[in-house]
GUROFI-101336 format. One record per residue: residue in three letters; x, y, z of N, C-alpha, C, CB in turn. Coordinates in pm, whole numbers, plus 50000, padded with zeros to 5 digits. Glycine has a CB too. Layout:
! residues N
alaXYZXYZXYZXYZ...
This chain:
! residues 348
unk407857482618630408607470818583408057457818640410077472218621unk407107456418710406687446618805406907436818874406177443418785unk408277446318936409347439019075407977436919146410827451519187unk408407426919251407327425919354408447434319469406677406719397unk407697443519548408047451319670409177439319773406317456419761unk410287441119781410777435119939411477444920046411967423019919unk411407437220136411527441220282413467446620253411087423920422unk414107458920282415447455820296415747474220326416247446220138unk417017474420329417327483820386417197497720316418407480820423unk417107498520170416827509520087415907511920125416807509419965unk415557522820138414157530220132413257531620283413177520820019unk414097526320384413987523720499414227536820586414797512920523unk414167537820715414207550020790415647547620822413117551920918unk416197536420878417507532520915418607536620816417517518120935unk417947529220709418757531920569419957537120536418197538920501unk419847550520582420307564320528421717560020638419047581820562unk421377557720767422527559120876423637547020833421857556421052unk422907535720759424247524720771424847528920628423807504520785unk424157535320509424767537320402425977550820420423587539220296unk425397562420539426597567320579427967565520626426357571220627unk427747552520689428667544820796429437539020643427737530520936unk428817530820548430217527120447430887541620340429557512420314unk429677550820356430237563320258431457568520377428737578520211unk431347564420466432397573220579434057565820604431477572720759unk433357550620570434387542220561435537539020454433857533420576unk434347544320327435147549020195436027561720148434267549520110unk435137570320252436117585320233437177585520304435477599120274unk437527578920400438437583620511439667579420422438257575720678unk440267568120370441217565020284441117570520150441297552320279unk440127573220061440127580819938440277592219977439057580019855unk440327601220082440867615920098442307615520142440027624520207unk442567606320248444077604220217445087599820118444347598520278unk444367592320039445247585119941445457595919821444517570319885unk444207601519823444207613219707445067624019725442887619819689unk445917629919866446257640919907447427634919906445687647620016unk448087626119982448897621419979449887615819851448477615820046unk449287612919710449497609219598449717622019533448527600719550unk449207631919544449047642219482450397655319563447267645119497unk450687651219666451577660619746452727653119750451077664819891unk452657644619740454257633219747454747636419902455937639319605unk453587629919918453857624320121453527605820089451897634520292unk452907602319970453027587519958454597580119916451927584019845unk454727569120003456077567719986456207566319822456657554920075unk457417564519768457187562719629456487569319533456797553819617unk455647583219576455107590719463455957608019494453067590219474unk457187607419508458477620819471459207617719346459857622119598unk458697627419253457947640619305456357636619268458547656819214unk456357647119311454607644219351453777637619207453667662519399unk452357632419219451567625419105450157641219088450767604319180unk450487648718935449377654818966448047648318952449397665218902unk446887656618989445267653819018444947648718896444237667019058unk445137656118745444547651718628445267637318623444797662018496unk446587630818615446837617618584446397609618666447987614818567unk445807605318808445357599118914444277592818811444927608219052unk443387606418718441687603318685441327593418613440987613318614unk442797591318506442557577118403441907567418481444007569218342unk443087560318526443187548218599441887549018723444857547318664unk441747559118783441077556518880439517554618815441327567418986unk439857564318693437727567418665437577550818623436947583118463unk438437543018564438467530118470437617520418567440217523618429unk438817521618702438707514518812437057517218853439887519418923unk436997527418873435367530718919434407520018845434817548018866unk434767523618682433617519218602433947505918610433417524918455unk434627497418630434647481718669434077479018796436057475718676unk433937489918878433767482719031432227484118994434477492019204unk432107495918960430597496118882429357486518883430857495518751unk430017478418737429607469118670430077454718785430297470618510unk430927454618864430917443118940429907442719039432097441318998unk429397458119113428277459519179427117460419112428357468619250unk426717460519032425437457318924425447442218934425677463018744unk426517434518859426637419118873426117416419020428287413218850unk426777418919103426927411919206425497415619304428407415419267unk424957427919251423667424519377422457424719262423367440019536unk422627426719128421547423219061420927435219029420717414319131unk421127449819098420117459219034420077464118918420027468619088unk421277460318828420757467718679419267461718615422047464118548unk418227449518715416907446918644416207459518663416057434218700unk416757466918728415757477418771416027492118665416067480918955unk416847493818571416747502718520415707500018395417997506918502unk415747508118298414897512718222415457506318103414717527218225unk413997506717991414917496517900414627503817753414327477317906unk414747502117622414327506517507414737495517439414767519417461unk414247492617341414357484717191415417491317092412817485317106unk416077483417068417327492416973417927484016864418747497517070unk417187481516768417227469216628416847453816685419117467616547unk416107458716769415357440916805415997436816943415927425516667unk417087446917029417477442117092416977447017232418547441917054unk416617441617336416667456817443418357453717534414777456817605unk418337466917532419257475117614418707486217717420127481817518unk419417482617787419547495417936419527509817875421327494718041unk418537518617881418427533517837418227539617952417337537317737unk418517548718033418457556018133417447568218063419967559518189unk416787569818130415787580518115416417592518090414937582118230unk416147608618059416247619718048416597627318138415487622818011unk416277627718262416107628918398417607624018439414777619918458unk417517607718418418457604018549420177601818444417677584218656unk419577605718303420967610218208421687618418211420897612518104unk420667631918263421307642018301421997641518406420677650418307unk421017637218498421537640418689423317626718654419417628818891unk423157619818560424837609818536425487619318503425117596718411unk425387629418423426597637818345427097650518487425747648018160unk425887653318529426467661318668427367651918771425077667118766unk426377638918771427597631818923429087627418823426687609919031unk429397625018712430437629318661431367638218695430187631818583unk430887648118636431677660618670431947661818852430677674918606unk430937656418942431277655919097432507648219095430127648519197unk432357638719032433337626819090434597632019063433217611619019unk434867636618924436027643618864436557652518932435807649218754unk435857662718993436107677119062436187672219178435037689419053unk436057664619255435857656719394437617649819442434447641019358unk437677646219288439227639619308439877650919313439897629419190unk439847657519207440827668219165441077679019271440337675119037unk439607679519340439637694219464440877690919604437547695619565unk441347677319615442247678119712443657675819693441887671019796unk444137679419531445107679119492445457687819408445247670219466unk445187700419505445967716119430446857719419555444637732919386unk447737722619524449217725219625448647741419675451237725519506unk449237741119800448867752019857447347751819928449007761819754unk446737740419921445307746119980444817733920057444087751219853unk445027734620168443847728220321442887721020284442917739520414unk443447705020280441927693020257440867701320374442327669920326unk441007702820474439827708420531439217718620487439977711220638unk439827726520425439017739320401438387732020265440007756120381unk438577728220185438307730820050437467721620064439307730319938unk437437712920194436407703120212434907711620261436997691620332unk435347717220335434657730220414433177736320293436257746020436unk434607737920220433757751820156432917744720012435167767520093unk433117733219998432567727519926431437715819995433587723819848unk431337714520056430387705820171428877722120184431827701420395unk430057728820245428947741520240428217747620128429527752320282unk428697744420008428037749619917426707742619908428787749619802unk427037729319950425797724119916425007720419985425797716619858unk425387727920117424497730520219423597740320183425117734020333unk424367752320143423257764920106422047756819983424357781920010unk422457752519930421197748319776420327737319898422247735119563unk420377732119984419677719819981418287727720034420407706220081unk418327738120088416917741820154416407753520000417167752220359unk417267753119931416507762119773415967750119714417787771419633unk416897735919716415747726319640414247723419706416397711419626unk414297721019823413157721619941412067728119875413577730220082unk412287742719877411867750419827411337749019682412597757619851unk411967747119626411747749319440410407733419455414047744519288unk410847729719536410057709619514408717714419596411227690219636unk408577723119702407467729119792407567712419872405637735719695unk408857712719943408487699920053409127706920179409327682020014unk408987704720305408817713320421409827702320498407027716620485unk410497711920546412017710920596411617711020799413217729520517unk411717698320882411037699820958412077701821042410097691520973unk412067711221234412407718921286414337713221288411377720721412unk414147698221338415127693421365416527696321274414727681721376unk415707692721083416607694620995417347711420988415867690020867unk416567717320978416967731921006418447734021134415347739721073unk417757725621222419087733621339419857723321286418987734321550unk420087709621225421317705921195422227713921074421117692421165unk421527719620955422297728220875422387734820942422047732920768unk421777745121029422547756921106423947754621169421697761521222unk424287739421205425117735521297426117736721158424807720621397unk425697732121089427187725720979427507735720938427067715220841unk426607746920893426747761420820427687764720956425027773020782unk427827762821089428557773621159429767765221193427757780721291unk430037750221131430887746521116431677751920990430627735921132unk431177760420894432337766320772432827778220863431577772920588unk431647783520944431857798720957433157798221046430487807621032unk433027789221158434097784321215435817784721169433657772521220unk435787773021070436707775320977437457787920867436277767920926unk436157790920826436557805620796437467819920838435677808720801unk436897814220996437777827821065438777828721113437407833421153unk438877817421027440747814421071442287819320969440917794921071unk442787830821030443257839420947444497831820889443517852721014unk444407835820722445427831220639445207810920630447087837920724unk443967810720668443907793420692443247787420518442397788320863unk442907797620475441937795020329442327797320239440827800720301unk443947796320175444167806020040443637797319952445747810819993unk443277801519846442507795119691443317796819580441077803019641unk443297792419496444167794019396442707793319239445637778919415unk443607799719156441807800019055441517785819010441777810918872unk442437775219010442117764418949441107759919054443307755218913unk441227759319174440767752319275439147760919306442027752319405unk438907770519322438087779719260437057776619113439077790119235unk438017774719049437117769718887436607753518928438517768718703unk436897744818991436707734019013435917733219145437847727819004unk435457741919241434697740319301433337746819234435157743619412unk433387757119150432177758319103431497752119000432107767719082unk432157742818938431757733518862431187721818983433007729118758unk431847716419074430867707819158429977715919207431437700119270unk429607725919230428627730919330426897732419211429447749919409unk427777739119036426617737919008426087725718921426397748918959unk427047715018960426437699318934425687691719039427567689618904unk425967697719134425377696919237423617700519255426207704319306unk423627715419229422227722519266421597711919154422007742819234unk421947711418999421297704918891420807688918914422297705818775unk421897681319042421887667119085420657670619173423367660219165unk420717674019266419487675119378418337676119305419517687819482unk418117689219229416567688219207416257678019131415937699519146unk416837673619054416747659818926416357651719074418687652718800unk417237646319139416847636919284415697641719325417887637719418unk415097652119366413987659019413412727651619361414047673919369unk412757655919216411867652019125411607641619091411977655819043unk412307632919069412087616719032412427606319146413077612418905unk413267608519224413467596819303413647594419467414507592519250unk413247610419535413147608919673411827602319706413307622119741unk412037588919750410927577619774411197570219855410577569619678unk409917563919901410697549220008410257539019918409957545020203unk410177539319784410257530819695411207521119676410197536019612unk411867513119715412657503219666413117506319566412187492619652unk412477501619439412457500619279412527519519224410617490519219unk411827528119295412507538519240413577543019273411967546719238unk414097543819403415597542919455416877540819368415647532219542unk416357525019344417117518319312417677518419110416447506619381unk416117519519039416407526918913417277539018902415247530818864unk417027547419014417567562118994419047561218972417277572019125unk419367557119116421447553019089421687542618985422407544219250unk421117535118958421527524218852421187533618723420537507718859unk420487541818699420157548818545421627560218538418187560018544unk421417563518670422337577018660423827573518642422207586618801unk424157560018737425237556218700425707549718573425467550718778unk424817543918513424897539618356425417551118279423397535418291unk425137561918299425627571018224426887579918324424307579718168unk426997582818415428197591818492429477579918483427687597018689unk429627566218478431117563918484431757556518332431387553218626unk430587554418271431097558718126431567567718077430517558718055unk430917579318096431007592918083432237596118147429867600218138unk433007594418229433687603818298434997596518236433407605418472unk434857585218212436307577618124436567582517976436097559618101unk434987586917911434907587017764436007600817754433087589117694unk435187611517861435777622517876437447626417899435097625917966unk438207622017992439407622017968439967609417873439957622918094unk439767602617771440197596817705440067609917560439517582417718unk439307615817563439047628617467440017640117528437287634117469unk440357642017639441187650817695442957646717652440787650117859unk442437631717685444547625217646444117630217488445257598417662unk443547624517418443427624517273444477639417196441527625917243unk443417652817272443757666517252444747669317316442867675317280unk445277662917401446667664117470447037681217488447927655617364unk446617694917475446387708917452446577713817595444927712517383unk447337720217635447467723517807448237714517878446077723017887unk448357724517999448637711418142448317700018144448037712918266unk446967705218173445637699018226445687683518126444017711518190unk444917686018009444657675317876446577665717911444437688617649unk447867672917898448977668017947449167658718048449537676217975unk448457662818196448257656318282447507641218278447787664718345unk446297644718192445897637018152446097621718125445797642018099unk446857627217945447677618317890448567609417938448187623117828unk449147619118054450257611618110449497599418202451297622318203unk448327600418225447517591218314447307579218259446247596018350unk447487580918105447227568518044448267556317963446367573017961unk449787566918008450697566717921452077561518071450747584117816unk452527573918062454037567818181453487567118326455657581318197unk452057571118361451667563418491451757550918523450597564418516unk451257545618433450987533018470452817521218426449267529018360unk453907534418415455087527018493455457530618620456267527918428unk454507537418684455227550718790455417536818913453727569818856unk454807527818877454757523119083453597524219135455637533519205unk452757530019089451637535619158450337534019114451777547819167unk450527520619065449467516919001448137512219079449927507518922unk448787500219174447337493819261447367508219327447477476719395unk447917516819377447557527719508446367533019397449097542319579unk446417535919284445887544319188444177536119177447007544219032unk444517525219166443377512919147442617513019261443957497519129unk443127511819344442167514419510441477528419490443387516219683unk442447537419488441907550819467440447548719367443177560819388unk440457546119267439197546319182438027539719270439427537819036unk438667524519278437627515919399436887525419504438627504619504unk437657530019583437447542919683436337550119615438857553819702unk436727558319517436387567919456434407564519424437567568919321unk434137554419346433247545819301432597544219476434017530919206unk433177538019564432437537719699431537548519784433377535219779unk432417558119733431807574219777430577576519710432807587719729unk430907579219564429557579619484428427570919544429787574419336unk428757556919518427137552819514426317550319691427077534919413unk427457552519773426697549119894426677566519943427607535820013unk427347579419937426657589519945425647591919856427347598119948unk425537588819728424277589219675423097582519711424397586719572unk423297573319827422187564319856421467577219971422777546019931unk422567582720058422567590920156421257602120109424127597020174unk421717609220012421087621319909419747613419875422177625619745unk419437600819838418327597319780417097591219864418747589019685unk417537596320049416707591920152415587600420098417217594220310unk414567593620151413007601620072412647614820159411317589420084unk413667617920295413087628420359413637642720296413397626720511unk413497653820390414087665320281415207664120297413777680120289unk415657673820185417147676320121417667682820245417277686819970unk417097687720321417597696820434417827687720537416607708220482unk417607676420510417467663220639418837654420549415297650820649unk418537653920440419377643620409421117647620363418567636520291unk421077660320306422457663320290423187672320362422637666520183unk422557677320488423397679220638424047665420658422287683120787unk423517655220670423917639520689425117637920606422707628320638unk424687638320493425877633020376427257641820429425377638320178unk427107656720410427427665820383429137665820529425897676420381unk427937664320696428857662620814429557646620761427837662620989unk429057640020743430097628520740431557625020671429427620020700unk431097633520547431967636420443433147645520502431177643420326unk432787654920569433937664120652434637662020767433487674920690unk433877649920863434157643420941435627632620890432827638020975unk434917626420784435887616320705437247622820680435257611920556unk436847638420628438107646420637439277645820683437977654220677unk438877651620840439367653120946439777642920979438767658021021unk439827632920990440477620621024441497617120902439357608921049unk441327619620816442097614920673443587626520704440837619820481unk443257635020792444337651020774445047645120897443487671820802unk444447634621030445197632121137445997620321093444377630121262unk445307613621024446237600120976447037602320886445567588720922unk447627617720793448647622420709449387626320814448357632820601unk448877631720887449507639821005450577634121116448357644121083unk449867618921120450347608621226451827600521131448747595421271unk451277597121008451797590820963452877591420850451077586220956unk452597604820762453307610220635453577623820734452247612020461unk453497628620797454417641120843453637650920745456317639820813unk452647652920730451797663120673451177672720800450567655420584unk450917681820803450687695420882449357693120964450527709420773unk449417689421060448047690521137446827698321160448257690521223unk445707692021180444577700321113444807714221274442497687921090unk444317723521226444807740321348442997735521393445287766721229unk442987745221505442697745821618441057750221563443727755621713unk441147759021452439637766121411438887755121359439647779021288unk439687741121258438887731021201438947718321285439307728621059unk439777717621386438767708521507437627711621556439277706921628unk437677722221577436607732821612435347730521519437217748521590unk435477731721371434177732821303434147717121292434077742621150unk434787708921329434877695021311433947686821455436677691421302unk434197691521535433487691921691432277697621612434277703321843unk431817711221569430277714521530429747701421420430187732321440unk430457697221376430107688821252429607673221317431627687421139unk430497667221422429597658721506428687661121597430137652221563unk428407675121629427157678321680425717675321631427217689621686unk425977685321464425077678921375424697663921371425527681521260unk425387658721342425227642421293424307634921455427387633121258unk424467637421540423767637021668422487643821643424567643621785unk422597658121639421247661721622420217655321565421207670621571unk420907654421399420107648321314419937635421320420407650721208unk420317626621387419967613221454419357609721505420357608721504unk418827622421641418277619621723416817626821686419037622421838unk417257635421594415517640121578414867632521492415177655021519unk415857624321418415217615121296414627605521391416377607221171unk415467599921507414717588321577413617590721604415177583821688unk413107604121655412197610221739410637611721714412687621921752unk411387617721558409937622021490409357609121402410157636421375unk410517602821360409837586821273410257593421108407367582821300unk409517583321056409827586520924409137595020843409867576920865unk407727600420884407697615020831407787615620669408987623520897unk407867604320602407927609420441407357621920423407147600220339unk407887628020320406937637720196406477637820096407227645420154unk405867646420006405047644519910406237632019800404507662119842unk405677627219756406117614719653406547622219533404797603019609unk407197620719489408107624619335406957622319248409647613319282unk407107623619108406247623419003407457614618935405627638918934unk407307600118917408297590918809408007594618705408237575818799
C-alpha cells in the first residue's frame, strides 16, 4: 500500500505486554458484568437477563465502538481495497474474511460461555483458555516455526493450571449447551490461529495492522447481521432469547449496563487479538493472552464475591490461578532475556 514504516508500539517486542495490560483491563468488568447480568446478582436485572438477549445490543455496541476506533486512530487506510462500479471500497481479503467469521463466532460464544446457570466462570474459563492452549503448539507445528525453551515451560505452567482446577471434585458440572458452545469457540479458534499464522504474524506495522482491520470489517458486521436473522426466525429458546434482545430489552433498565457490556466486549477482541498477532510463536503468544484472560477471571469472581454475594472462587482455582501468574512471569522474563527472536515471516 506504500505506508512509509513508523516507529510505535505494534509490532514491537514490548508490544504484546502493554496490549495485554488493556485486554486485562477490559476483561475484568466484561466477565463480571456478563455473569452478573446473566445470574441476576446485578441490581435491577431479577429475574435474571438470559446470554442470547445481552448479544443484540451488545454486538451493535461493539460494531460502533468499532468504527469509532477505525475513525479515531486512522487504521482502516491500511486495509485492502477493490473497485466496485467505479467506487473503491474496503474488501478484506479471503484469508482475513474468513479468520472475521471465526472471531465472530468467538465473540458470540465468549459472551454466551459465562451465562449458563449452574456452571463456574472459572472453570468454563479454564477449560476454554485450555483448549487453546492445546492447538497453539499444533499451529507451531502445521506453520514449521520452533517454539523456544521458555515458551514451552510457560504452556506447561497454564496446562497445569486446568489440571489443577480439574481435580476439584464436583467443581466442573457442564451442561450440553455450554459444551456445544465451547466447541464452537475452540474450533474457531484452531481455524483463527493458523489464518494468523499464515498471513500476519510479523513485526510489520502495516501487516499487523491490515490483518485486525480486514478481519474486523467482516466479524462485527457479521455477528449483528447474524442475530438479527436469529430475531427474524424467532424458532426456539435460543432465536426467542434473541428477539427479546431487540424488542422488551431495551425497556428492561438495562440498557447502558448492556452498552458497556458490548464496549467491553469489542475491547477484548481487538487488544487480545493484538496479543495473538505478536510475530513470535503461537506457543509464546497465546500462553500470554490465554493466563491473562483467566487471571482477569479470577478477579471478576472476587469482585461478585465481594460485592453481589456470588460464591467465592474454592481453594483448587486460586490454586490454578497462582500457576497462571507464574506463567505470565515466566513468559516475561524469558521474553526479556532472549530478545525478540522473530520467526520465519508469513507469506502476505
Amino acid at each position: 500500500m506504500g505506508l512509509p514504516p513508523r516507529p510505535g508500539i505494534v509490532g514491537s517486542t514490548a508490544g504484546i505486554w502493554v496490549f495485554a495490560g488493556i485486554y486485562f483491563a477490559c476483561y475484568v468488568p466484561y466477565t463480571a458484568l456478563a455473569k452478573s447480568l446473566s445470574s441476576g446478582l446485578y441490581p435491577g436485572a431479577s429475574p435474571s437477563v438470559a446470554g442470547a438477549t445481552l448479544l443484540p445490543l451488545a454486538n451493535i455496541t461493539a460494531l460502533v465502538v468499532f468504527v469509532i476506533f477505525l475513525s479515531t486512530t486512522g487504521w482502516w487506510r491500511y486495509a485492502s481495497r477493490r473497485e466496485v462500479f467505479g467506487v473503491q471500497v474496503l474488501w478484506p481479503r479471503w484469508r482475513t474474511g474468513l479468520s472475521g467469521v471465526c472471531t465472530a463466532a468467538i465473540l458470540t460464544t465468549t459472551t454466551l460461555a459465562y451465562t449458563f446457570d449452574g456452571v463456574s466462570i472459572v472453570f468454563v474459563m479454564l477449560l476454554m483458555r485450555g483448549g487453546v492452549l492445546v492447538i497453539a503448539p499444533v499451529v507451531d507445528a502445521l506453520a514449521d516455526r520452533r517454539a523456544r525453551g521458555f515458551s514451552w515451560v510457560g504452556l506447561g505452567l497454564a496446562l497445569s493450571a486446568l489440571l489443577v482446577a480439574f481435580s476439584e471434585k464436583g467443581g466442573y458440572s457442564l451442561t450440553l449447551a455450554c459444551g456445544i458452545n465451547i466447541g464452537v469457540y475452540l474450533s474457531a479458534y484452531l481455524v483463527r490461529l493458523r489464518l494468523m499464522t499464515q498471513v500476519a504474524k510479523s513485526t510489520s506495522q502495516e501487516t499487523t495492522k491490515r490483518y485486525l482491520v480486514e478481519e474486523q470489517l467482516v466479524a462485527a458486521p457479521l455477528g449483528v447481521a447474524a442475530l438479527i436473522a436469529f430475531a427474524l426466525i424467532g424458532r426456539g429458546d435460543f432465536m426467542a432469547q434473541v428477539r427479546a434482545g431487540f424488542t422488551t430489552h431495551l425497556s428492561s433498565g438495562l440498557v447502558t449496563e448492556t452498552v458497556i457490556l458490548g464496549a467491553l466486549a469489542q475491547g477484548v477482541i481487538l487488544f487480545g487479538s493484538l496479543v495473538f498477532l505478536d510475530h513470535r510463536e503461537n506457543t509464546f503468544s497465546v500462553p500470554v493472552n490465554r493466563s491473562v484472560s483467566i487471571l482477569a477471571g479470577v478477579i471478576a469472581s472476587f469482585a461478585l464475591a465481594a460485592f453481589l454475594d456470588a460464591r467465592w472462587p474454592s481453594l483448587h482455582q486460586l490454586a490454578g490461578a497462582g500457576l497462571v501468574v507464574l506463567t505470565i512471569l515466566v513468559l516475561a522474563l524469558g521474553s526479556s532475556r532472549a530478545g525478540d527472536a522473530p520467526r520465519a515471516r508469513p507469506n502476505n
